[in-house]
C-alpha positions as CSV (number, residue, x, y, z in Angstrom):
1,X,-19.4,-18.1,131.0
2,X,-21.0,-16.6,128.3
3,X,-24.3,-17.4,126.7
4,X,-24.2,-19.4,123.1
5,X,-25.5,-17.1,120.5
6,X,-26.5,-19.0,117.1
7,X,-27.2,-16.7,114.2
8,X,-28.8,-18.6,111.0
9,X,-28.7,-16.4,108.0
10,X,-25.6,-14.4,109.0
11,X,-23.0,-12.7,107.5
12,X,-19.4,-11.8,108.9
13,X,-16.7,-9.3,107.6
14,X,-13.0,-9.6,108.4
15,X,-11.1,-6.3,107.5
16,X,-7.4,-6.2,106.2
17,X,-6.5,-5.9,109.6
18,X,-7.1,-9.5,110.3
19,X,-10.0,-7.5,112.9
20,X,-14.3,-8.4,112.6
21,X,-16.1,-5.7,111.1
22,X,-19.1,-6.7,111.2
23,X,-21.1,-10.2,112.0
24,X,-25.2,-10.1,112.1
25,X,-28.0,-10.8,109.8
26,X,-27.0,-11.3,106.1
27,X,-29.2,-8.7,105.0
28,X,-28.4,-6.0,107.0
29,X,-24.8,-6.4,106.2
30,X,-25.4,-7.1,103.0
31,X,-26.8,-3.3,102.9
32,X,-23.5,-2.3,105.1
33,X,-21.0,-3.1,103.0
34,X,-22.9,-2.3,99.3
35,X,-20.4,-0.7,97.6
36,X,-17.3,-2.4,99.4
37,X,-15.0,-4.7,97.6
38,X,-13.6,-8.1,99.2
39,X,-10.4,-10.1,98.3
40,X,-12.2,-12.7,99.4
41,X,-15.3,-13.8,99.4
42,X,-16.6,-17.1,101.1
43,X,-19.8,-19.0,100.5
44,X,-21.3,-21.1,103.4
45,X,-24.8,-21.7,102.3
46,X,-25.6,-24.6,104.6
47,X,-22.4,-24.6,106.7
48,X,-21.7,-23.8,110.0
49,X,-19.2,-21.1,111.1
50,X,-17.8,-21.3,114.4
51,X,-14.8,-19.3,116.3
52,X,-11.7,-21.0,115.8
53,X,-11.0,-23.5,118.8
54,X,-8.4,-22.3,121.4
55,X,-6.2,-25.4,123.1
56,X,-4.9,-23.8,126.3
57,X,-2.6,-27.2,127.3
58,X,-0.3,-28.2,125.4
59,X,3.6,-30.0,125.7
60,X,4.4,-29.6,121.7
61,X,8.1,-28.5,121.6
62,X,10.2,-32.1,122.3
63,X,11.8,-35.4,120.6
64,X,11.7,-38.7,122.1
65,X,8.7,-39.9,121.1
66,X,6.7,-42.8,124.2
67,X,5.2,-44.7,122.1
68,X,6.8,-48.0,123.9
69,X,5.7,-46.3,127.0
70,X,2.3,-46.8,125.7
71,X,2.4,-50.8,126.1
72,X,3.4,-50.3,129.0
73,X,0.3,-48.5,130.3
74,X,-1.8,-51.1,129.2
75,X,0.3,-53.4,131.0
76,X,-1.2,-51.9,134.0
77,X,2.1,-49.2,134.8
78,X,1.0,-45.8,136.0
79,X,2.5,-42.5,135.1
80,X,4.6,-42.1,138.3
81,X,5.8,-45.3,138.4
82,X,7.3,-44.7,134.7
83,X,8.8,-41.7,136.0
84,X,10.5,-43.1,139.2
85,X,12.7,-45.6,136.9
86,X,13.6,-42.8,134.3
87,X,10.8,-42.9,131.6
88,X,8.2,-40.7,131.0
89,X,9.6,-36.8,131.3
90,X,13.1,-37.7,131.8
91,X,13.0,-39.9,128.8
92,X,11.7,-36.9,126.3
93,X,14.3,-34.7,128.4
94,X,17.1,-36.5,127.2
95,X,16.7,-36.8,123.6
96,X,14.9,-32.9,123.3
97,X,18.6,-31.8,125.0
98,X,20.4,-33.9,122.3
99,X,18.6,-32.4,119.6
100,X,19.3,-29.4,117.5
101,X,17.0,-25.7,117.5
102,X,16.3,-27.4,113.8
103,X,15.4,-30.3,114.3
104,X,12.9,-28.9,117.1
105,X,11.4,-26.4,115.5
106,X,10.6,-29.0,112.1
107,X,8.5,-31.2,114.9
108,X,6.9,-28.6,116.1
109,X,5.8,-27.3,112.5
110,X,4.2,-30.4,111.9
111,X,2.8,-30.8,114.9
112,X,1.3,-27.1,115.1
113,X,0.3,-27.7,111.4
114,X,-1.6,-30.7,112.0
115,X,-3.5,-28.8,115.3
116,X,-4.6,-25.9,112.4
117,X,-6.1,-28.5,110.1
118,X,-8.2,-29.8,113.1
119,X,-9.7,-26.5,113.8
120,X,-7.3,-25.0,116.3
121,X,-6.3,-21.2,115.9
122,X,-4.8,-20.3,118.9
123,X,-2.8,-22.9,121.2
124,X,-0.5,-22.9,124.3
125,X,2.5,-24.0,124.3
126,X,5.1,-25.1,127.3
127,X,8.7,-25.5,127.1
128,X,10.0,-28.3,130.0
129,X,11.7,-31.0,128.3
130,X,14.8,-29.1,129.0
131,X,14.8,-28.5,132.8
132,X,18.3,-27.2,132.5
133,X,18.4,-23.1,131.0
134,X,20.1,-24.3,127.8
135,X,17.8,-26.5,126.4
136,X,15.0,-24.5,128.0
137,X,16.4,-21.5,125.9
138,X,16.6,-23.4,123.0
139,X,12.8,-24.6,123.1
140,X,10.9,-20.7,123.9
141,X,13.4,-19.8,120.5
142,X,11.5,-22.3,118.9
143,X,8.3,-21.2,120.2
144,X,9.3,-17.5,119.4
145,X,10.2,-18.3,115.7
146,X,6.5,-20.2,114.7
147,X,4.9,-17.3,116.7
148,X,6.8,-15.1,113.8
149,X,6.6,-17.1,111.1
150,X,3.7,-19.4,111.6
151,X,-0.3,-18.8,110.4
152,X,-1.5,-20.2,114.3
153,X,-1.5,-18.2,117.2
154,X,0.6,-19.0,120.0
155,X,0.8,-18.4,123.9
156,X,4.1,-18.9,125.8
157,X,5.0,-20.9,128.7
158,X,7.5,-21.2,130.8
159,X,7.8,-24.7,132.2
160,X,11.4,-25.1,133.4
161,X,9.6,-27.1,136.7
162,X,8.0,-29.9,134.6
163,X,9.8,-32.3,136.2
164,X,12.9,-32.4,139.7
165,X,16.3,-32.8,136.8
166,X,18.5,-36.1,137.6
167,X,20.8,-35.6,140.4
168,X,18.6,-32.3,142.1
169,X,16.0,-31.7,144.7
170,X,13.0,-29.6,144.2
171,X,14.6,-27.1,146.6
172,X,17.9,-27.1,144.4
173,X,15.9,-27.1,141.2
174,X,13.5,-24.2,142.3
175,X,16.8,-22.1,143.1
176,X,18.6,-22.2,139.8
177,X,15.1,-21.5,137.9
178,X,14.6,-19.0,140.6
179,X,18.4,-17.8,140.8
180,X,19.5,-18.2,137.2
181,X,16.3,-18.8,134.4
182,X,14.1,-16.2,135.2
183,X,16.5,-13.5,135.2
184,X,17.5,-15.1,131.9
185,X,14.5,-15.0,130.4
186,X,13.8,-11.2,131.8
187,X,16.3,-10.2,130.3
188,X,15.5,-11.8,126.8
189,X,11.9,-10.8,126.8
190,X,13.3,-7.0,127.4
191,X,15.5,-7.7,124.6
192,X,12.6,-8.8,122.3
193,X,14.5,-11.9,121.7
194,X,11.1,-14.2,123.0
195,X,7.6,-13.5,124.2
196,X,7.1,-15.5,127.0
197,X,3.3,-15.3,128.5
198,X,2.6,-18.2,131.5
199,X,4.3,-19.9,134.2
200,X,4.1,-23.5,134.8
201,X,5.1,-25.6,137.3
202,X,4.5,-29.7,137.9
203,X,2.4,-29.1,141.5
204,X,2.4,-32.6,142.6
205,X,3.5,-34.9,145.9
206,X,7.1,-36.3,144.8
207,X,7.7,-33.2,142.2
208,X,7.8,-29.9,143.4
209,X,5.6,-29.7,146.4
210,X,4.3,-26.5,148.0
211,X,6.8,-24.6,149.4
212,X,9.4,-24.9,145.9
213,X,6.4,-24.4,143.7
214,X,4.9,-21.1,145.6
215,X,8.4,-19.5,145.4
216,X,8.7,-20.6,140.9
217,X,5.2,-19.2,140.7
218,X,5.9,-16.3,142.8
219,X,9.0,-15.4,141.1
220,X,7.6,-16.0,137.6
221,X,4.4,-13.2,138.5
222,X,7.2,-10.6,139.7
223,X,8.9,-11.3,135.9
224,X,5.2,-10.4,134.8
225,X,4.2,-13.8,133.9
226,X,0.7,-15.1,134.3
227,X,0.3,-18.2,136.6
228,X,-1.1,-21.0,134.9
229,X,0.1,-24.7,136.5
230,X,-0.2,-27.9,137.2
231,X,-2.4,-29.1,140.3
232,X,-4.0,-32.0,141.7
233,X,-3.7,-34.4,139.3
234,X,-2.5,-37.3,141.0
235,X,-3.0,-36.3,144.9
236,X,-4.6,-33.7,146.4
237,X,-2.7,-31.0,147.0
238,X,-4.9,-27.6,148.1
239,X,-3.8,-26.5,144.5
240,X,-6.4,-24.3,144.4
241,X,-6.1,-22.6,147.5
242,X,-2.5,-21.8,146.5
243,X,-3.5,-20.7,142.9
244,X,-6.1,-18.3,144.5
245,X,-3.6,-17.3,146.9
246,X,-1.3,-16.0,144.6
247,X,-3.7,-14.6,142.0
248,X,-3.5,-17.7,139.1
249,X,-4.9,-17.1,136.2
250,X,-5.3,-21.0,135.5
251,X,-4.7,-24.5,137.4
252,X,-4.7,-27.3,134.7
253,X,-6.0,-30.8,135.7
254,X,-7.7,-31.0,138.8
255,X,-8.8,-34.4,139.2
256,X,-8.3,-34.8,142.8
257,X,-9.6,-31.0,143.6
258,X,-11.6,-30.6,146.7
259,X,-15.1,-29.2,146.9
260,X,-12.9,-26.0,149.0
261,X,-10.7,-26.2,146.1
262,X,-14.0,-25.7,143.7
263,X,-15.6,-22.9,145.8
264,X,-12.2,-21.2,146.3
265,X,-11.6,-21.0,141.9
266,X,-15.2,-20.2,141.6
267,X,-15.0,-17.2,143.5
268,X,-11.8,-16.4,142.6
269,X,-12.5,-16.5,139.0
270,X,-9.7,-19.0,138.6
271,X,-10.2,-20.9,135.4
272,X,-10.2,-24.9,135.8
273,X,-8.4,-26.3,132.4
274,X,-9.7,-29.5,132.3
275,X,-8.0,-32.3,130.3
276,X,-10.2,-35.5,129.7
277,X,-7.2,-37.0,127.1
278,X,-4.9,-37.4,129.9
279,X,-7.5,-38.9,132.6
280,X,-8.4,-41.5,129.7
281,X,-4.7,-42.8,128.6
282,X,-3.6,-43.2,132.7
283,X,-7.0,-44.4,133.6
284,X,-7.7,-41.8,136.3
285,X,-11.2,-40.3,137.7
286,X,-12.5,-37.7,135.4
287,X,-12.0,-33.8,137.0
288,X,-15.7,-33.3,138.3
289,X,-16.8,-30.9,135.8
290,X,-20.5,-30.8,136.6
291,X,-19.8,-30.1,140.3
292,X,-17.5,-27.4,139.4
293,X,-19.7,-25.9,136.7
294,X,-22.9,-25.9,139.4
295,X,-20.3,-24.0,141.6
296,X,-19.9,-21.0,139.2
297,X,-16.6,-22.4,138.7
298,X,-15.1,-21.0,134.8
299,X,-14.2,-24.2,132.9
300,X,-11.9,-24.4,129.9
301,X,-11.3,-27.6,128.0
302,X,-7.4,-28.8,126.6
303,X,-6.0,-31.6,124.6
304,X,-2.4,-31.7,126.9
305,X,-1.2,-32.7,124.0
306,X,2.3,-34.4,124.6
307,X,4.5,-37.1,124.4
308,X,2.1,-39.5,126.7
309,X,-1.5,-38.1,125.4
310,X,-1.0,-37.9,121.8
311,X,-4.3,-35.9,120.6
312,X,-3.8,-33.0,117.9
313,X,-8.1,-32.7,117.7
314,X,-9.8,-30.3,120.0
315,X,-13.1,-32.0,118.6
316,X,-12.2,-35.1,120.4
317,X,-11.5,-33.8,123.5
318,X,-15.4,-31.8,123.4
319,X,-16.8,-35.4,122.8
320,X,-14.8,-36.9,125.8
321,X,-16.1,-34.1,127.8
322,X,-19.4,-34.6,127.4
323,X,-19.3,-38.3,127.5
324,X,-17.0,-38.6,130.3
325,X,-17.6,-35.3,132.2
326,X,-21.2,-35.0,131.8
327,X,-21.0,-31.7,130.0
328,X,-23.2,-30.3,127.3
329,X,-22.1,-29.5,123.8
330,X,-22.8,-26.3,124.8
331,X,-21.1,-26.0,127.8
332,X,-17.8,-27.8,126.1
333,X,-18.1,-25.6,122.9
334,X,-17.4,-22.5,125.3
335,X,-14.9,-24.3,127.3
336,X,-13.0,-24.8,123.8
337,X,-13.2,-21.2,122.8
338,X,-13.7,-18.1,124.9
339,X,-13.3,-19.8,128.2
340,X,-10.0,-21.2,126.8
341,X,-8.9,-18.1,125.5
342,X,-9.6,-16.4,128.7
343,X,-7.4,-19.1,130.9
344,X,-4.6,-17.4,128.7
345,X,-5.7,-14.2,129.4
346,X,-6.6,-13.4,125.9
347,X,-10.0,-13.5,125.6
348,X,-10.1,-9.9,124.4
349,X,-9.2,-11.1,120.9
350,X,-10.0,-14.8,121.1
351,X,-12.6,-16.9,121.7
352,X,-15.6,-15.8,119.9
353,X,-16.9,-14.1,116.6
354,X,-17.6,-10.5,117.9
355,X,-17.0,-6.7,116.1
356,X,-13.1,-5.9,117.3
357,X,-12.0,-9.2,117.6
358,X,-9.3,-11.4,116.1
359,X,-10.7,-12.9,112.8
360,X,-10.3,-16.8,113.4
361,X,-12.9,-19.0,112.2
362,X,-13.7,-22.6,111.4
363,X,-16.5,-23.0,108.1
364,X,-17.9,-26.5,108.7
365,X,-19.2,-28.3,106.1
366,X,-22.3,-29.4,108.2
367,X,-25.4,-27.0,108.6
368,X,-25.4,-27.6,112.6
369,X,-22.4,-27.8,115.0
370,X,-23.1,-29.9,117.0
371,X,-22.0,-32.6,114.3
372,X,-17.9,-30.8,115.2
373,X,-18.4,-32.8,118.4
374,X,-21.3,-36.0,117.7
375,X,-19.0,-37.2,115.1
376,X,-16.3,-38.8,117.3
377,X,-12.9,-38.5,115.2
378,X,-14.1,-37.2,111.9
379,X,-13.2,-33.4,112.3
380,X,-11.3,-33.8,109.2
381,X,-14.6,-34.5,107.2
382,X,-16.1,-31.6,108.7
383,X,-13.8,-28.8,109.1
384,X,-13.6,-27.0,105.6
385,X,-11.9,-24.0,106.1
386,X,-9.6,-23.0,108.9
387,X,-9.6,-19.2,108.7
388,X,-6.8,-16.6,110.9
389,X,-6.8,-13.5,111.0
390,X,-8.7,-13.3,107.9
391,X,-6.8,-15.1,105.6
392,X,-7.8,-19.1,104.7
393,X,-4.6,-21.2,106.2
394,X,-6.3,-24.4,105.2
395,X,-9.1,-25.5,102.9
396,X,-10.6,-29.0,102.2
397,X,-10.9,-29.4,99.4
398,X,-12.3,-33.6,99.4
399,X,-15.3,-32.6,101.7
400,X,-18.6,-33.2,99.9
401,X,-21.2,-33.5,102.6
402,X,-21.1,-34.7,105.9
């Protein structure tokens, strides 16, 4: 993890390129770009400029909204149980099938829109409310066209094993994704037809188990897809050990992770995306975030936003972090950034405000921070610009102070 480096009194170029140029002292660059001429130029006198936040979790591409499922929560219901009599996945499965590529892809706009204007500039996204190659297809097109056409940036995941389809087994599952969707999908990313980046599978005891989920994952790798799944959320399930067996970029979750299961991602350099939105809404344990940061372990932080944890704001889920987790602004500032965009293997560009990087920024409208994560729920009065690449994609207008 790196070290948090605040400059006060510090400028920062973005080129036509969309690339940094330059980010120091005011007054040095001020002298390094004299007789340069801007499109745009920015005054944050007494705001706060941080890298735009990465969410590396995220089930955005569906219909079929839970919101009845919600009640039922409260009622005292847990997840599994929901899923056993045909909620939950299966319930967003059957209405994302009966839905046109249209119809998707305006949900998912407004969705992705909505993460941009809460300071998100980068964000993973998983298909798997298909589970059948069809509607599977149909949600990385959607994907594919807001990566085109879309201001946000975008990593791809395959999720075809969110969920064991009515009327299969794992084992029957695993073999047509293994058989039939991943040669697919080969042979569209050859074509150019999507970009798909990540694997995913649902790792957990009454899903797909161990032996169905090491052959998805292994398969994926040899279509030159990152691993990046589900593990121990509800049971533990040596998720780690398998994801450092096979070379994982990411494991997501990790409530029920073992302290072998810590040591084994630390030294593996396995990144732990932890999602404190989803242990709040079912009532689970927290991940153990403190142990696994005093193991070395690398920690990224991500909303899982979906139809059952309904959080656009990467602000929130630093606050819950902290609170819950027992992290430090600090640490959960870097676990929203360039620990995030390394867990999607794209922390070259992503992730922080250095010379040959990606130009995404977020101009608060307060003069520290730390107010992006102490001011529970009011990102919108505090983010003022949401900049990609360069260009403004969203401006505030209203904000007067903080």
């Amino acid at each position: 993890m790196k070290k948090l480096a605040v400059y006060e009194n510090a400028s920062l170029v973005i080129g036509k390129d969309g690339l940094i140029k330059a980010v120091g002292p005011a007054d040095t660059i001020h002298t390094q770009f004299l007789n340069a001429t801007f499109e745009t130029v920015i005054d944050a006198s007494g705001h706060c400029v941080l890298p735009g936040l990465v969410d590396p979790h995220t089930h955005p591409v569906w219909v079929g909204e839970r919101v009845h499922e919600f009640a039922m929560k409260l009622a005292g219901a847990t997840y599994m149980e929901i899923h056993q009599t045909g909620g939950g996945i299966h319930f967003t499965v059957e209405h994302t099938r009966n839905a046109s590529e249209e119809e998707l892809y305006a949900s998912f706009k407004n969705r992705l829109h909505r993460m941009l204007k809460a300071g998100t500039t980068l964000v993973e996204c998983k298909t798997g409310y298909g589970l059948n190659l069809e509607t599977e297809v149909k949600m990385l097109k959607v994907i594919e066209r807001a990566h085109r056409e879309l201001d946000i940036g975008i990593s791809s995941t395959y999720c075809g094993a969110h969920a064991v389809p009515k009327g299969k087994t794992a084992e029957e599952a695993a073999d047509e994704i293994i058989a039939y969707h991943l040669p697919k999908l080969k042979e569209m990313m050859l074509n150019g037809e999507v970009h798909i980046d990540n694997i995913d599978v649902f790792y957990e005891k009454g899903v797909f188990e161990q032996k169905p989920t090491k052959e998805i994952l292994k398969a994926g790798k040899n279509c030159g897809l990152q691993i990046n799944f589900h593990g121990d959320e509800f049971y533990p399930m040596n998720s780690a050990e398998l994801g450092t067996e096979l070379g994982a970029l990411a494991i997501s979750h990790l409530e029920e992770i073992t302290d072998e299961g810590i040591a084994a991602m630390a030294a593996a350099k396995c990144c732990g995306v932890l999602l404190p939105t989803t242990a709040y809404i079912l009532r689970l344990k927290h991940p153990r975030a403190r142990d696994m940061l005093d193991a070395g372990m690398i920690i990224a932080l991500g909303s899982d936003f979906n139809p059952n944890a309904y959080c656009f704001s990467m602000a929130i889920v630093m606050h819950m972090a902290c609170v819950n987790m027992k992290m430090t602004m600090n640490e959960a500032l870097a676990a929203a950034t360039i620990n995030a965009a390394f867990s999607l293997g794209k922390s070259d560009m992503h992730g922080s405000l250095e010379v040959g990087k990606q130009g995404d920024l977020i101009i608060l409208s307060s003069p520290r921070w730390e107010h992006l994560i102490y001011q529970y729920g009011c990102h919108h009065e505090l983010i003022k610009y949401v900049i990609t690449k360069g260009k403004v994609v969203y401006e505030n207008e209203g904000i007067t102070g903080y």
